[in-house]
N, C-alpha and C positions, 0 to 999 in steps of 0.2 A: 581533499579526498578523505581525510582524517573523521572528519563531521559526516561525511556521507556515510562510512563504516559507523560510526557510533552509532548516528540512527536506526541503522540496523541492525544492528547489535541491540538497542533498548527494544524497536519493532518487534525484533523475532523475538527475544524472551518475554513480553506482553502477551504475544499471540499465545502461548503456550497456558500462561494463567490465565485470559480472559476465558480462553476457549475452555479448561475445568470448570472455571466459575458459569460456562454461562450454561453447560451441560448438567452443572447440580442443579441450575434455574428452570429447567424443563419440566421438573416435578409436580408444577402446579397448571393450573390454567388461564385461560386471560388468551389475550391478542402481544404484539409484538412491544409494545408499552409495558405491559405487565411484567413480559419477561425480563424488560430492561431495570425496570424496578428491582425485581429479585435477586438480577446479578448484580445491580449495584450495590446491594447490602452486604455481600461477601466480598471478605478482605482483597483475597484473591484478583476481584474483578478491578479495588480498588487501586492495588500496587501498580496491574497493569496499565490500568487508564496512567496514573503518576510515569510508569516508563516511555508512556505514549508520547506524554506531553514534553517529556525530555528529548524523544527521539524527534519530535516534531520542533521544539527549539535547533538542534543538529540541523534537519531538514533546510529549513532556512537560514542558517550559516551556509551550510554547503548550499546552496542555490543561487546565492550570492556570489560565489566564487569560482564557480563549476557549472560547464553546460549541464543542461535539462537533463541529455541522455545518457550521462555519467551517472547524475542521481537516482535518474529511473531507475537505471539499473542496477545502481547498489541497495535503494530500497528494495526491488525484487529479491534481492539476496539476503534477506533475512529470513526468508524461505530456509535456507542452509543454516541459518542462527537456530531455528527452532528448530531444524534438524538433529541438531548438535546437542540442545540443549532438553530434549527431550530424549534424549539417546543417556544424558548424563543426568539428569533428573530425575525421569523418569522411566529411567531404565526399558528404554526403547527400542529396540531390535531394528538396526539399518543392516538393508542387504546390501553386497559388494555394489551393485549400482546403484544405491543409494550414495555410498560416502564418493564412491566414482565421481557423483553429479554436485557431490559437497565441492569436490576438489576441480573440476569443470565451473565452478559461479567463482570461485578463489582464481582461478587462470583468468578467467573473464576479466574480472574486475583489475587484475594487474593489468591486461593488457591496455583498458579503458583508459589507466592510472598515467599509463605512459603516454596513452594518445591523446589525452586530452585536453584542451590548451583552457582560456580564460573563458569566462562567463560572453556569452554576443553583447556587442554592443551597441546593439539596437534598441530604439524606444519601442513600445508596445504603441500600437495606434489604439486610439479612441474605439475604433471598430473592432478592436481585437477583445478592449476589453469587454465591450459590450456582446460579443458572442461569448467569451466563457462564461459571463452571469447566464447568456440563454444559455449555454450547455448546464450548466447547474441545474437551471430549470427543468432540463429536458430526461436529467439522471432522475429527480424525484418522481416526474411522472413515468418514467421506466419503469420505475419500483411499484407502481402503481397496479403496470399493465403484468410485471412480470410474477410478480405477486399470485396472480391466479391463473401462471402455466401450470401444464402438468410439472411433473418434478425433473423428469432430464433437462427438458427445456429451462424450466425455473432456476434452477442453479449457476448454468451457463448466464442467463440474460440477468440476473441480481449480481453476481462475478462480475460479470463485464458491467455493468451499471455500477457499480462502487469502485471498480477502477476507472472509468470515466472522471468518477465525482472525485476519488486522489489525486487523479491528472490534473483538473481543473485547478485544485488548491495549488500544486505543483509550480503550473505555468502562470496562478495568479499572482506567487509571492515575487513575481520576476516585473509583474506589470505595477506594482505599487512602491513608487519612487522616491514618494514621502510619507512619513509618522505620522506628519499636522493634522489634529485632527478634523481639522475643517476640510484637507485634502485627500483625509482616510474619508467623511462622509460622502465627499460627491464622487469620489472613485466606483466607476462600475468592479474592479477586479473587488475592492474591500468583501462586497455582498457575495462574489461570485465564490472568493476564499471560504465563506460561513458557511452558504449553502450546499455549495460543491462537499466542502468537510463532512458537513453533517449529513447529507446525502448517500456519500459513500460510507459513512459508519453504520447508520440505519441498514441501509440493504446487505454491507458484509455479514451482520448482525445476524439478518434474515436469511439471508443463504447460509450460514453455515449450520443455523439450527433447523433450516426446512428443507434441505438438496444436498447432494452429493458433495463433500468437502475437495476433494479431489477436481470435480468438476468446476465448481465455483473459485477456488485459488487460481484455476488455469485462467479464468478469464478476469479474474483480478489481473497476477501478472501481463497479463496482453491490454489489457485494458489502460492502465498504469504507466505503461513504459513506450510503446507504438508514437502512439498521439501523440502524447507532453513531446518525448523528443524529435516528431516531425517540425511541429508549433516551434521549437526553439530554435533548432534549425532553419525553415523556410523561415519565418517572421520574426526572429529577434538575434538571428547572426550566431550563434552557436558555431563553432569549428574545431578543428583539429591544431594538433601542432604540428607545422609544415613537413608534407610527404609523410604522414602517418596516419590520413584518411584510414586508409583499409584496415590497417590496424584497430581504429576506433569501428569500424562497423566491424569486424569479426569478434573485438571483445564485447561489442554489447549485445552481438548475435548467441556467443556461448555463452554470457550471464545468464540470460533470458532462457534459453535451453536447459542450462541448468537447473534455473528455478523451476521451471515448468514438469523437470524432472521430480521435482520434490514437491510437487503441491499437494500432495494426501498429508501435508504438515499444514496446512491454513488451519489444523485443528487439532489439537491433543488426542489420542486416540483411545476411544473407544475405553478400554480394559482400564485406565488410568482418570480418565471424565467419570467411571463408573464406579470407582473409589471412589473419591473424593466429593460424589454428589452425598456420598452415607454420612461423612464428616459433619462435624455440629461446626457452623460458624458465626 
């Protein structure tokens, strides 16, 4: 559980800098390339990407050793990392149910903590892996279609499409059983891990600089946490530790509430993105 809190811990303070860096990026014009270009040239955007990838090394430690739906749900909970961290940072104004729902993802996750037993130890079938590479597929053509909603809808449907595409990576690091790289190449999860990745970075990307931030976080966390931990559970043996079922579905139910309480944080706010786009970087 160690490694699943770090990740979200590196997660949630990434979010905080990506999301300045990539609101100073909005400056200019261009398509969704361009803008990734511009945030990648400030520092900003680059530390976080670096926290990313730390929290995504964590990730797969903890995935290794912990069901799916323990990790879902403490990635969710980096929602309350940025909370926190933009409250100290960024000198942020949380209302009483805001830190309420800080301290609601903190109950969660203890309860999780306790209920949670080893990793399933179950193989992934052949068929399993070859539908997450199609669900990978199926997140980029989302982005596609979601791309040219109006803006309530667009938000929602890019949210839940990059949570699909974290899920994927999620349930893929559990289906890949060897390094070899002769056995990384024919593995369908290998592909389904890249795609799924990059799929959901793209469209977070895009939601949080074209829709509702608030709206798009919500269906990140639903999107992210649902799935993967049904997947590990029904097909790859995820469990409990004996007579603490309920236990583990009520903490992953108040994690998840939690975050969801806090998702106006998938982005640095406003008054503080608006600083720091003036800054010279």
């Amino acid at each position: 559980m160690v490694c699943a809190l770090g990740a979200a811990i590196c997660f949630g303070t990434a979010t905080v800098l990506q999301a300045v860096a990539t609101r100073a990026a909005t400056t200019g014009g261009g398509g969704d390339a361009a803008l990734l270009l511009r945030a990648l040239r400030q520092w900003r955007y680059m530390a976080g990407l670096g926290l990313d990838g730390l929290g995504f090394v964590f990730q797969i430690a903890a995935l290794r050793s912990l069901p799916i739906y323990a990790v879902g749900a403490a990635l969710a909970s980096s929602l309350a990392v940025t909370a926190v961290v933009a409250a100290r940072l960024l000198k942020v104004r949380l209302s009483g149910v805001e830190w309420a729902a800080v301290g609601v993802v903190c109950a969660g996750l203890a309860m999780l903590g306790l209920a949670s037993g080893a990793e399933g130890d179950r193989a992934g079938s052949t068929a399993l892996k070859w539908a997450m590479l199609g669900t990978a597929g199926a997140v980029l053509l989302l982005g596609l279609v979601g791309g040219r909603l109006p803006e309530r809808g667009r938000a929602l449907t890019l949210g839940l499409g990059a949570g699909f595409g974290f899920g994927v990576v999620e349930v893929a690091v559990r289906l890949i059983d060897s390094l070899e790289p002769s056995t990384l190449v024919a593995n369908p999860a290998t592909y389904a891990l890249l795609v799924g990745g990059g799929a959901g970075f793209l469209l977070l990307t895009t939601a949080l600089q074209r829709g509702s931030v608030t709206t798009a976080t919500a269906g990140l966390v639903i999107g992210e946490t649902i799935g993967p931990a049904a997947v590990g559970v029904v097909w790859l043996g995820d469990r409990t530790r004996e007579g603490l079922e309920w236990l583990a579905v009520l903490g992953f139910a108040v994690a998840v509430v939690g975050a969801l309480a806090l998702a106006r944080f998938g982005e640095a706010p406003e008054e503080a993105s608006d600083q720091a786009s003036v800054e010279t970087v």
